[in-house]
C-alpha positions in Angstrom: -26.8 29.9 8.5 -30.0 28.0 9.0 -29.6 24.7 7.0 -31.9 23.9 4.0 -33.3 20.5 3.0 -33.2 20.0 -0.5 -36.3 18.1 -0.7 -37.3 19.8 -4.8 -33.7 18.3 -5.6 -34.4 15.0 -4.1 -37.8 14.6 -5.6 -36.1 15.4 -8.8 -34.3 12.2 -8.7 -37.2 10.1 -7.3 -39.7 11.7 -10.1 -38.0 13.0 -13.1 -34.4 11.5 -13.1 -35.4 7.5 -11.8 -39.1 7.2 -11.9 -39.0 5.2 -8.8 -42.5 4.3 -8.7 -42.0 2.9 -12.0 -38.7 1.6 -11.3 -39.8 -0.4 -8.5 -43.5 -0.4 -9.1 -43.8 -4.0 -10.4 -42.4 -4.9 -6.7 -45.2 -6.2 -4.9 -43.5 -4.9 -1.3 -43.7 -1.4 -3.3 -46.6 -1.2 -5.4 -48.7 0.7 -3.0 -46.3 4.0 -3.1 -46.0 6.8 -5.2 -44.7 10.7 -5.4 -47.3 12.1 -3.5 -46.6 9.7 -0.5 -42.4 10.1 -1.3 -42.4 14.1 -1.2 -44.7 13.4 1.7 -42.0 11.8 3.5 -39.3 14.0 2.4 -40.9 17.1 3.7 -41.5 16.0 6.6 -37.7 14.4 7.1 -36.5 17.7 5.7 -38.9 19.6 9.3 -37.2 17.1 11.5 -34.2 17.5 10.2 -33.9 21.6 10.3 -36.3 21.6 13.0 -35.1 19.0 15.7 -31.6 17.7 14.7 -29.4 20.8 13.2 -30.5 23.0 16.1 -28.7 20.7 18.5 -25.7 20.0 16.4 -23.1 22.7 17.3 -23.9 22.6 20.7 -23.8 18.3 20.8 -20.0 18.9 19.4 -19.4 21.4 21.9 -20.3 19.2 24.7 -19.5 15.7 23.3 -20.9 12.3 25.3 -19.7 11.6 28.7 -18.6 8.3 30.7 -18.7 8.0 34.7 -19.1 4.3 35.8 -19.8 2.7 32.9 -22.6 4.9 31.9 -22.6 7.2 29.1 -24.3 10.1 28.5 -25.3 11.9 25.4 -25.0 15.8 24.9 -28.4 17.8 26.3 -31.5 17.6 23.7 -30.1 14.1 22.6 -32.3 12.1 24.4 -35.4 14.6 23.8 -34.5 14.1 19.5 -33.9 10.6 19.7 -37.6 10.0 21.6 -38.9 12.9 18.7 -36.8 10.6 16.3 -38.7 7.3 17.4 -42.1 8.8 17.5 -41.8 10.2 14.3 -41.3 6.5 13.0 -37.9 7.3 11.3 -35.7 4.4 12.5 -38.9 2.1 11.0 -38.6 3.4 7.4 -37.1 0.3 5.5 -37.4 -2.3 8.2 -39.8 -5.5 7.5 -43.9 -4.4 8.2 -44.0 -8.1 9.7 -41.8 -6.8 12.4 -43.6 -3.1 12.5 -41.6 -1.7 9.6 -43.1 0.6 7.2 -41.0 -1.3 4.4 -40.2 1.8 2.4 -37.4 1.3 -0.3 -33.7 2.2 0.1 -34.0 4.3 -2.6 -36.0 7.2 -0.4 -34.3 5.9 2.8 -30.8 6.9 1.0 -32.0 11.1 0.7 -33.2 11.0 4.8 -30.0 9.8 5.6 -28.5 12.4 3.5 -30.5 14.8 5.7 -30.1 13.6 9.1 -26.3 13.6 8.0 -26.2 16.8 7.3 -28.1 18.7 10.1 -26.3 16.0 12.8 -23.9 13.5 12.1 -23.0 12.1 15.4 -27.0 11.6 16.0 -28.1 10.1 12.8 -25.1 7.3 13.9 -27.3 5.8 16.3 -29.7 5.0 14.2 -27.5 3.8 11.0 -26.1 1.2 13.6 -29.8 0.1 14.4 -31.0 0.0 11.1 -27.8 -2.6 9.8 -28.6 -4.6 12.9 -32.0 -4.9 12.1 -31.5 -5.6 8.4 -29.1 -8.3 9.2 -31.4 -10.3 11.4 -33.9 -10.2 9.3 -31.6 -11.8 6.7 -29.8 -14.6 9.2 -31.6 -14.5 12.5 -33.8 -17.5 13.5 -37.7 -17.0 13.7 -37.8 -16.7 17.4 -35.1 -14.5 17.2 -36.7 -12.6 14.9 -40.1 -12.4 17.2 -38.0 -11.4 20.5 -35.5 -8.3 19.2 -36.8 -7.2 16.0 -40.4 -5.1 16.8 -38.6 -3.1 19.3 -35.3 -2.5 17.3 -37.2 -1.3 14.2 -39.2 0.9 16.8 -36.1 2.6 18.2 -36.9 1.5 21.5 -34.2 -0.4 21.9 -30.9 0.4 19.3 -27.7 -1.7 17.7 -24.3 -1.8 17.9 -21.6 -3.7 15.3 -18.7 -5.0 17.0 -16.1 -6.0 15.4 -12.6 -4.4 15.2 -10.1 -5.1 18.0 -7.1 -3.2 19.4 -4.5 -5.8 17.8 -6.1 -6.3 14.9 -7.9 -3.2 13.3 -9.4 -3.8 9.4 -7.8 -7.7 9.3 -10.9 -9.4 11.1 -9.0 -12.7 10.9 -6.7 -12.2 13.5 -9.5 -11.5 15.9 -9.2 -13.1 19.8 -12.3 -12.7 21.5 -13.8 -16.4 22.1 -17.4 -17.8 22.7 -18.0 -20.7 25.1 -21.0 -23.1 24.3 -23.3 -23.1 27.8 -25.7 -26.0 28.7 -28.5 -24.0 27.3 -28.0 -22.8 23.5 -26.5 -19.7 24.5 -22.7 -18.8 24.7 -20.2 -17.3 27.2 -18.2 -14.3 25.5 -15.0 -12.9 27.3 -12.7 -10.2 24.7 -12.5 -6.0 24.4 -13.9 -4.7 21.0 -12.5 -0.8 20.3 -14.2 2.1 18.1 -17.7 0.4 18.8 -20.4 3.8 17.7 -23.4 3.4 20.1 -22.0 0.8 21.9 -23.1 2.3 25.5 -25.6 5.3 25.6 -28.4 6.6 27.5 -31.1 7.3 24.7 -32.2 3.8 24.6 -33.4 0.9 27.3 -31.5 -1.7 26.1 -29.0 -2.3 23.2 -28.2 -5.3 21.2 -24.7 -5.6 20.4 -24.1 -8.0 17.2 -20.3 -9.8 18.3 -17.5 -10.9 16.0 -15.7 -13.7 18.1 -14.4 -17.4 17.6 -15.8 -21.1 19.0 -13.7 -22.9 21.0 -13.5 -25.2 17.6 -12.9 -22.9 15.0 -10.2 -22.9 12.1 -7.7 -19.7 12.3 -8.4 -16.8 10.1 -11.3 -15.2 8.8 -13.5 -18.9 8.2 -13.2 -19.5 12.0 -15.5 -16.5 13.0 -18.9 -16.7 14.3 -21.5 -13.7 15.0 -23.5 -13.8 18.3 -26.4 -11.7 19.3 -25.5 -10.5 22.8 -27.7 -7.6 24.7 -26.9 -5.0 27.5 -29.7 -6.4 29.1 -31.4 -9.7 29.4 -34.8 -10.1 27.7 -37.0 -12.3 29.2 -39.7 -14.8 27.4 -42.2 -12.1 27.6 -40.4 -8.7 26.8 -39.0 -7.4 29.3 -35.7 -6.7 30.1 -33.8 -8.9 32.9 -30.3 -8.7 34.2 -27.3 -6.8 33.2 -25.1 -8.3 30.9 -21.4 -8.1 31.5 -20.7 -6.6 28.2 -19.8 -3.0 29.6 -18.5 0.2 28.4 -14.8 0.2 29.6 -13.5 3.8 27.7 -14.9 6.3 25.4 -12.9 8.0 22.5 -11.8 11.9 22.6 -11.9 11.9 18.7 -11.1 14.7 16.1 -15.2 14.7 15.5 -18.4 13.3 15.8 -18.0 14.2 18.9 -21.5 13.2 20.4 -21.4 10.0 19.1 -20.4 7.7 21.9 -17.3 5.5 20.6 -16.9 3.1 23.0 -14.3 0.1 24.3 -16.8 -2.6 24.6 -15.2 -5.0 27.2 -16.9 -8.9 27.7 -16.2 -10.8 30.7 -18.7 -13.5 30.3 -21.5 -11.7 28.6 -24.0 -14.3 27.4 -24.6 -14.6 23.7 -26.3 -16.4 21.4 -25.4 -17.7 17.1 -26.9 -15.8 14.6 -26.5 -17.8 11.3 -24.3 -20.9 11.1 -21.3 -21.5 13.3 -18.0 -19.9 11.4 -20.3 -18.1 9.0 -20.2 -15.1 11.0 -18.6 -12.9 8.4 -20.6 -13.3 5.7 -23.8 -12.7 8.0 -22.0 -9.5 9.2 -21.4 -8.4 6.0 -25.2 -8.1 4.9 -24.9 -5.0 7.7 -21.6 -3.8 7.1 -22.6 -3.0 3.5 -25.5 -1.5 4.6 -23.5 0.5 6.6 -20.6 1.4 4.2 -23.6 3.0 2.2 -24.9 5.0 5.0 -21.2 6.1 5.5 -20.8 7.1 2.3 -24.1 9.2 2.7 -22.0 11.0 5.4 -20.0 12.5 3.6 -22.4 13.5 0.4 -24.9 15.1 3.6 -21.9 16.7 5.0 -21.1 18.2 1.5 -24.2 19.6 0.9 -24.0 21.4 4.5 -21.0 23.0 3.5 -22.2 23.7 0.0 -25.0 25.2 1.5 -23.1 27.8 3.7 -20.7 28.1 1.6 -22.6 29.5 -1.4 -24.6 31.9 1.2 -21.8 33.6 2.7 -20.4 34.3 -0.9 -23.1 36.0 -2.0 -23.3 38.0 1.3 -19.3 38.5 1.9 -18.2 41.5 0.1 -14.4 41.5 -1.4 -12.4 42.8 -3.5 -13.3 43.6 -7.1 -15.0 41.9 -9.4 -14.1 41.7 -13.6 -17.2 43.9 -14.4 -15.7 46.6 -12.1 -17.6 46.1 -9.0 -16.1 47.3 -6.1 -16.2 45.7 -3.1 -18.1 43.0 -5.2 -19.8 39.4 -3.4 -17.0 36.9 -3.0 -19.5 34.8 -5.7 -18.7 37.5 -8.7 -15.1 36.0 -8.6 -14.0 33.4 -10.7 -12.2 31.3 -8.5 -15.0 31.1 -6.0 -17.3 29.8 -8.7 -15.0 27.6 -9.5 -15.1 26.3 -6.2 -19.2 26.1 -5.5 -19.6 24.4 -9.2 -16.8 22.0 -8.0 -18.4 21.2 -4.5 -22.0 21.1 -6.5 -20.8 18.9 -8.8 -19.7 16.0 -6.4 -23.0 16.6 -4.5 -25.5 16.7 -6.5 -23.5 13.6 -8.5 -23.0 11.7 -5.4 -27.0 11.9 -4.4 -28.1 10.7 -7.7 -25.7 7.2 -7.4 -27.2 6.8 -4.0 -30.3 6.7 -5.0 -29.3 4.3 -8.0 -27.5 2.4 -5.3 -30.5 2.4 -3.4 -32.9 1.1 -6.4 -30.9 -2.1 -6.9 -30.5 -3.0 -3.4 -34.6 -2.5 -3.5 -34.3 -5.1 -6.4 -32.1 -7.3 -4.5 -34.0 -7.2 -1.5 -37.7 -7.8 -2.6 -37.7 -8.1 -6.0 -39.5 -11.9 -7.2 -37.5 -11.9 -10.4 -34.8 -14.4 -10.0 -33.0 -12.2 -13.0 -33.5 -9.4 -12.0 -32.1 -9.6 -8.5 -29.0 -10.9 -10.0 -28.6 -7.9 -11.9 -29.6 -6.4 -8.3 -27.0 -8.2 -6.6 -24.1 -7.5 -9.0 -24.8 -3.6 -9.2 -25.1 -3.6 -5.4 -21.9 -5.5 -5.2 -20.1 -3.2 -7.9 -21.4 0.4 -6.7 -20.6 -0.1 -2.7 -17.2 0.4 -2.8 -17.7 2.8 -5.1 -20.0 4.5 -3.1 -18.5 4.2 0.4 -15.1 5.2 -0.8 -15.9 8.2 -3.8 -19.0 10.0 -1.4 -16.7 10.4 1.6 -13.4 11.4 -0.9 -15.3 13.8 -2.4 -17.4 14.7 0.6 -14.2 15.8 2.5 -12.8 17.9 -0.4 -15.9 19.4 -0.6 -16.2 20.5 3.1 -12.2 21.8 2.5 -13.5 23.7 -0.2 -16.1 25.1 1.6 -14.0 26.0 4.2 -11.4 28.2 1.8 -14.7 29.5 0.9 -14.7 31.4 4.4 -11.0 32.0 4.5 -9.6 32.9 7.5 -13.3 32.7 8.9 -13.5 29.1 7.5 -10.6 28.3 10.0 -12.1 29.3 13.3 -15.1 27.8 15.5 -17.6 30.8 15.0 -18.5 30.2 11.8 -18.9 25.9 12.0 -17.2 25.1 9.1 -14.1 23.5 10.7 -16.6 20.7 12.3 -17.9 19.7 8.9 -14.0 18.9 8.2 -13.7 17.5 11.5 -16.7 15.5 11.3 -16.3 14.2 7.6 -12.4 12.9 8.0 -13.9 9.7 10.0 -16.3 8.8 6.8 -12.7 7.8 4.6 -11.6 5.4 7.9 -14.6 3.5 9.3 -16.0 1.0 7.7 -13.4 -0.3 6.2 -11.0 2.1 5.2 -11.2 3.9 1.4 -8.1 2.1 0.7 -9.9 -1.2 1.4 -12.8 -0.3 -0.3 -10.6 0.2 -3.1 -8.9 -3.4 -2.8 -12.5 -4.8 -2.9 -13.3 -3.0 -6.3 -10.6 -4.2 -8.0 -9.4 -7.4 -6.5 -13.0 -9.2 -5.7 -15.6 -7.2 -8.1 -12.9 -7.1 -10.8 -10.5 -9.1 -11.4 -11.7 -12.4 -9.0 -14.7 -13.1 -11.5 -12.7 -11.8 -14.5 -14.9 -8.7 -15.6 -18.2 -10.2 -15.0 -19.5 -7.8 -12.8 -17.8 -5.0 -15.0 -19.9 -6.2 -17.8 -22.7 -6.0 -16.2 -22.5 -2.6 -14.7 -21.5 -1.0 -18.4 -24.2 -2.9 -20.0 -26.9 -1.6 -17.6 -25.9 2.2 -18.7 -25.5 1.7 -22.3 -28.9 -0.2 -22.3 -30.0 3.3 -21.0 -28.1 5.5 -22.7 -29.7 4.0 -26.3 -33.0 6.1 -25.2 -30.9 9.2 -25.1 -30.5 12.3 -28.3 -27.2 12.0 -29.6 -25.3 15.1 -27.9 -21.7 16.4 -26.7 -21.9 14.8 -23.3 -23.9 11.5 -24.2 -20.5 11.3 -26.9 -18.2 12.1 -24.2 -20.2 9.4 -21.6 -20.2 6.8 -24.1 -16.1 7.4 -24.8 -15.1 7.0 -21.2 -17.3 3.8 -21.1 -14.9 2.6 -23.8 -12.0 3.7 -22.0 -13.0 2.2 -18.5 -13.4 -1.2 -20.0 -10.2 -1.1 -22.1 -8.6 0.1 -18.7 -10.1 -2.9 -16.8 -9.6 -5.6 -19.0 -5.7 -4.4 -18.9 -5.7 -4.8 -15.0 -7.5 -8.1 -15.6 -4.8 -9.5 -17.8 -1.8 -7.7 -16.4 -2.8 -8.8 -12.8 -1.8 -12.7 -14.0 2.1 -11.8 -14.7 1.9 -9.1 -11.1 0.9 -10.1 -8.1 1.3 -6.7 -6.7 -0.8 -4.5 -9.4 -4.1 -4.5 -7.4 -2.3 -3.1 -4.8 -0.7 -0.3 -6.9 -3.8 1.0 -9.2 -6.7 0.1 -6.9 -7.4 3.8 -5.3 -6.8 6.0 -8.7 -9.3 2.8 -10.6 -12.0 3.3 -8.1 -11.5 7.0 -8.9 -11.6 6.7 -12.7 -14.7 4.6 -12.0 -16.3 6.7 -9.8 -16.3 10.0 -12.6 -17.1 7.7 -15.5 -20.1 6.5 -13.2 -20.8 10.1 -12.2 -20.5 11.5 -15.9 -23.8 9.5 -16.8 -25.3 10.2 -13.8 -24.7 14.1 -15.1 -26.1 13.0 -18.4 -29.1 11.4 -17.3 -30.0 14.4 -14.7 -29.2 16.9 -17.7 -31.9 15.1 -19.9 -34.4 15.0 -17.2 -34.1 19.1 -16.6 -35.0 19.5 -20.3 -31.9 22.1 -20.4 -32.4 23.6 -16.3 -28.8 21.6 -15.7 -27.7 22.7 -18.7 -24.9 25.3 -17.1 -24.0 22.9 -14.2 -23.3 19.7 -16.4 -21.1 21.8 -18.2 -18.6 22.5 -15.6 -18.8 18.9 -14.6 -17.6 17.8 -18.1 -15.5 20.5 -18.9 -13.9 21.1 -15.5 -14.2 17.8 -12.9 -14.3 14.9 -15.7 -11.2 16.0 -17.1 -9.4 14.1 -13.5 -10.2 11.4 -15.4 -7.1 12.1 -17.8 -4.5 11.8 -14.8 -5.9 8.6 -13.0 -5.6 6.8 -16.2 -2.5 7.9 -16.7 -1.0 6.9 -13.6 -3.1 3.4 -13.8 -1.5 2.9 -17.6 2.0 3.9 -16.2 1.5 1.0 -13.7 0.4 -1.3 -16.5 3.4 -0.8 -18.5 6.4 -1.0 -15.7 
């Protein structure tokens, strides 16, 4: 089942449900785009995407990458899609034009990624990595540093690698080992092993540059004493060209449960020469402008691979006959049953949800990022801060129910290889671990967005919707919206002051909050897509209310029990 872009879905949001050109339009970066030029995009996203990358997606799992001496190879057609990839311009979309970027906003980049995702996972990766490298030197690098990696990074000539976690230390960063040595000339000696790098070694690029984690000979323990360093697989020289080989080498690759051809690599140092990015033992802040880059993209994966399964899913229920439907009809599609709606609305629901916050998302870091009003990109800035988690933890939850749901969808068909659902599974269950797991993400919604700043950012976040909700007709839903508002910020400012007498409370009610959170956020998000269709989403806003809001009711209760003990 050939996949479908959903580019009259997407353009939806961009036109009808956000208004981005209006949103954004008082942007100078932005004020030259509009519709025309965004469906533009889409479209043609939405032929590379059906045309180049889902074509080579079954077969790339099949096969899987490769290592013999240190080299890595990528499935067959990798190589070809990445150059078809880099000539199509798509690693360039949001990057800075100074540096040959097309300086498009987030908010469109979020629906590519959605795309890529879905036709190919494991290749769309490689690029994620590159863009978040790219985004954070253009936020902390140095001019010249700027002038000498960036043109060929946002080109996709060369790509980028994050490496961070270590065997002993997994998600706690501050009990990282690998040290930097000053040299006489600016630059840095690097000896350490980095585990579960994506990209780190390949063959669809000439060169790679690997952003490194790793502490100065001077540095205070814990997270404070990190630094970042710049370090490439190969020299580059004053005038371009690449030099030497580094000795930052591929030592193992992982035999994972999926994303199979995406090279996870053991990234071992023995010497590799490096240089600072940002200020010495501010590496972690600096790494964090790409890591919540990246926890978006992430949470992209899972909403892309959601609407793959969605996709195939409601096709082979309206093709599969079984059984007999209540009208009578005998053998009757799988989609006259009950049940099976039940199950499409459910896995439509998160999606089409989960698409509309991205682009959201997207629109405020677009704020944050180039806006020249001071207010408004704190408003920016908070949102960004307040959704990521959010985000990164509710798209890939609710992406990987939704690709198990798809997969009962298929019954026992769903289980074997022939039929590729079982890879969506496979490929999704990574989206809740990297990146920090969902668990963390969790921890970061309630301990530092919530209850470190005491509601600030909460209060920001519900006045931003009810400011937009005033414009709406009184209805049902907007009633229902407006009511779980309430709730959410009675819920919160209970965490907020029961947090002060229990240490431990953050810990206990973090996952079900972000949750609650997440289907409040959604519920306005169905709302405002329901007023935009001028009754179209009608039917399908219904079920969400009636039939996925309603989870709402358990997670509190659990959170109030916690409150109360």
């Amino acid at each position: 089942m050939q996949y479908q872009s959903p580019v009259d879905d997407m353009m939806f949001l961009v036109k009808d449900v956000f208004s981005l050109t209006k949103r954004l339009g008082d942007i100078a970066d932005f004020s030259e785009f509009d519709d025309d030029l965004y469906a533009a995009i889409l479209e043609e996203a939405g032929k590379f995407a059906t045309g180049v990358l889902y074509p080579i997606n079954r077969s790339g799992d099949e096969e899987g990458c490769s290592l013999k001496d240190g080299v890595v190879t990528t499935p067959n057609g990798f190589k070809e899609a990445y150059q078809a990839y880099v000539e199509g311009g798509w690693q360039s979309i949001t990057a800075d034009p100074n540096y040959g970027g097309q300086g498009l906003p987030k908010a469109l980049h979020v629906l590519i990624e959605e795309m890529f995702y879905s036709a190919n996972t494991s290749f769309c990766l490689y690029g994620s990595l590159t863009a978040g490298a790219t985004q954070l030197l253009q936020a902390h690098a140095d001019e010249s540093t700027k002038e000498k990696y960036l043109p060929k990074l946002i080109s996709g000539e060369w790509s980028g690698s994050m490496c961070l976690t270590e065997a002993h230390a997994g998600s706690d960063l501050g009990l990282l080992k690998t040290k930097a040595e000053p040299n006489d000339d600016d630059s840095y000696s690097l000896e350490g092993s980095k585990i579960f790098i994506t990209g780190g070694e390949h063959d669809m690029t000439d060169n790679i540059i690997h952003l490194v984690l790793a502490r100065l000979p001077d540095a205070p323990p814990g997270p404070k004493g990190i630094s970042l360093f710049l370090v490439p697989k190969f020299m580059v020289n004053d005038d371009g060209s690449l030099g030497e080989r580094n000795a930052i080498r591929c030592g193992a690759i992982e035999h994972k449960m999926g994303i199979k051809a995406s090279s996870t690599c053991v990234m071992n140092m023995d010497g590799a020469k490096g240089w600072l990015v940002g200020p010495p033992h501010q590496g972690l802040r600096c790494m964090f402008t790409m890591m919540n880059l990246e926890r978006l993209s992430i949470g992209i994966q899972g909403i892309g691979l959601g609407e793959m399964s969605f996709q195939q899913a409601d096709a082979y229920a309206r093709e599969r006959l079984q059984g007999k439907a209540s009208d009578g009809e005998a053998p009757a599609a799988l989609v006259k049953h009950g049940d099976v709606q039940r199950m499409l609305n459910t896995m439509e629901s998160f999606n089409k949800a989960g698409r509309a916050l991205a682009v959201w998302l997207g629109s405020y870091l677009d704020v944050a990022f180039h806006s020249e009003d001071k207010e408004a990109v704190k408003v920016g800035d908070i949102m960004s801060a307040w959704l990521t988690p959010i985000a990164k933890a509710y798209f890939t939850d609710a992406g990987y129910e939704t690709c198990t749901i798809g997969q009962q969808v298929f019954g026992g068909h769903g289980y074997v290889r022939e039929w590729g659902m079982e890879q969506h599974v496979r490929d999704c269950r990574i989206a809740q671990i990297y990146e920090g797991t969902n668990g963390i993400q969790a921890l970061d919604l309630v301990g530092r967005k919530l209850i470190a700043n005491d509601g600030e950012f909460l209060k920001v976040f519900l006045n931003e919707i009810r400011r937009d909700l005033s414009g709406f007709a009184s209805s049902n839903h907007k009633t229902l919206v407006e009511q779980h508002l309430e709730e959410l910020e009675k819920l919160s400012l209970a965490i907020i002051e029961s947090s002060k007498i229990n240490s431990e409370l953050a810990q206990l009610v973090a996952c079900d909050y972000l949750h609650y959170t997440a289907l409040v956020t959604y519920s306005y998000l169905w709302l405002k897509m329901e007023v935009a269709a001028n009754g179209k989403f009608d039917e399908k806003s219904e079920f969400f209310f009636k039939r996925v809001l309603t989870r709402t009711l358990g997670l509190k209760a659990g959170i109030e029990n916690e409150l109360t003990t």
